[in-house]
KOLGUPA-814868 format. One record per residue (C-alpha): residue in three letters; x, y, z; residue number from 1. Coordinates in Angstrom, 2 decimals. Each point is the difference from the previous one (the first is absolute). Example, Ala and Ser with C-alpha at 12.3 -4.5 7.8 and 13.67 -1.06 7.14 Angstrom:
REM residues 2
  res     east    north       up    n
  ALA    12.30    -4.50     7.80    1
  SER     1.37     3.44    -0.66    2
//
This chain:
REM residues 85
  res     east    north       up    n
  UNK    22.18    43.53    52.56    1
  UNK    -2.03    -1.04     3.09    2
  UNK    -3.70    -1.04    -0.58    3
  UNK    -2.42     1.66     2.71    4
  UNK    -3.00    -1.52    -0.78    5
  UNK    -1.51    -0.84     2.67    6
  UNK    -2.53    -2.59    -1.34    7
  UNK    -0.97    -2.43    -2.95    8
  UNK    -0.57     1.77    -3.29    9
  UNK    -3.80     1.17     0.01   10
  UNK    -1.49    -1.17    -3.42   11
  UNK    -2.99     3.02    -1.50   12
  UNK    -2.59    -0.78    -2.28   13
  UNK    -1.09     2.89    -1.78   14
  UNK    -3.68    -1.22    -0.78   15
  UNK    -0.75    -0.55     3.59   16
  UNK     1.26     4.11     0.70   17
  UNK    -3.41     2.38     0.77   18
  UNK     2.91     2.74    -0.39   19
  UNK    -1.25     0.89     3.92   20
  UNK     3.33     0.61     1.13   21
  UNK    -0.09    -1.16     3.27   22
  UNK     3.29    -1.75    -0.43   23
  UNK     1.74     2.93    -0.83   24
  UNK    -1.39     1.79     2.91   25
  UNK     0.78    -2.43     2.74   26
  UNK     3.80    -0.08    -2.41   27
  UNK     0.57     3.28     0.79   28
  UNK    -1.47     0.37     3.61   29
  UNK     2.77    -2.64     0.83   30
  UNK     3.09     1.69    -2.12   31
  UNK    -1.53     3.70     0.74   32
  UNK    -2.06    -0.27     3.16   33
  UNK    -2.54     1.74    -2.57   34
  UNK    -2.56    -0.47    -2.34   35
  UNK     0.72     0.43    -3.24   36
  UNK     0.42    -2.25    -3.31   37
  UNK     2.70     2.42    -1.95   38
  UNK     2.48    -1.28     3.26   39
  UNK    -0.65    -3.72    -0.31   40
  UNK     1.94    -2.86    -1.01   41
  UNK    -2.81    -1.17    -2.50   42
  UNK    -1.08     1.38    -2.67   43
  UNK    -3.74     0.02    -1.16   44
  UNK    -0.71     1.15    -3.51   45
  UNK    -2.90     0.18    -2.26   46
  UNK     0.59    -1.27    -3.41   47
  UNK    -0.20     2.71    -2.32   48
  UNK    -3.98     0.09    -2.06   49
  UNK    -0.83    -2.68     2.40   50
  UNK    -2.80     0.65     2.41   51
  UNK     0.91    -2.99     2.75   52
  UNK     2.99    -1.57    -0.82   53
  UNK     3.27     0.78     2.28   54
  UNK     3.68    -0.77    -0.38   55
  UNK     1.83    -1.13     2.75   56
  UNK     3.85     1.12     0.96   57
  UNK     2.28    -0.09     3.15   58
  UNK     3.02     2.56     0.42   59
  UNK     2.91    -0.99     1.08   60
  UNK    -1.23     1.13     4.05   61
  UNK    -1.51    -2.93    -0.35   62
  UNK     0.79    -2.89     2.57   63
  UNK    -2.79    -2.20     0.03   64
  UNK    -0.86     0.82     3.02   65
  UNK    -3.57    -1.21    -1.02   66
  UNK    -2.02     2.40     1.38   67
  UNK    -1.28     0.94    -3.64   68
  UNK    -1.51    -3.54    -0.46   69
  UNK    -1.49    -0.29     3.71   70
  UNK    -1.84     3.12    -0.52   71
  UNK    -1.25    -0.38    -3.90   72
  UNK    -3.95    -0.69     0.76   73
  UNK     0.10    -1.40    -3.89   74
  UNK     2.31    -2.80     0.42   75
  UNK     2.51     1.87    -3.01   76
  UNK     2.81    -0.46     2.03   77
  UNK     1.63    -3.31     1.50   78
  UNK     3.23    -0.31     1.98   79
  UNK     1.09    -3.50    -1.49   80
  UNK     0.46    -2.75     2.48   81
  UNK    -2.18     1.99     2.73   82
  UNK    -3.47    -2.16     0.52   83
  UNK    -2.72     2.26    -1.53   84
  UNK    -2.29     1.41     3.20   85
//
């Protein structure tokens, strides 16, 4: 099987996520030319009886493209072995 990734593995930290979803909108705009979380390649979920803590997942759409992490105004996502901006 071919790897597509496109990029360096990007690296989340759950305690940094707001839950905002902007990565999952800008995810989907590029894969779906749309916004909308449900079609993105991460997943952003709130922990179930917790008020802000998220859990962090990537389907397998995912290429690590980086776009997620470029976009995260919380810093909860890093592409590893991209300098931080």
């Amino acid at each position: 099987m071919e790897d597509k990734k496109k990029g360096p593995p990007i690296s989340a930290d759950a305690s940094k996520c707001a839950g905002c979803l902007v990565c999952a909108l800008r995810c989907s705009l590029r894969f779906e030319k749309e916004f909308n979380p449900a079609k993105a390649a991460i997943r952003i979920r709130r922990l179930v009886g917790a008020e802000n803590e998220y859990e962090i997942s990537f389907t397998e759409k995912c290429d690590n493209c980086g776009l997620c992490a470029r976009h995260c105004p919380y810093g909860a996502l890093i592409q590893l072995g991209k300098a931080a901006a």
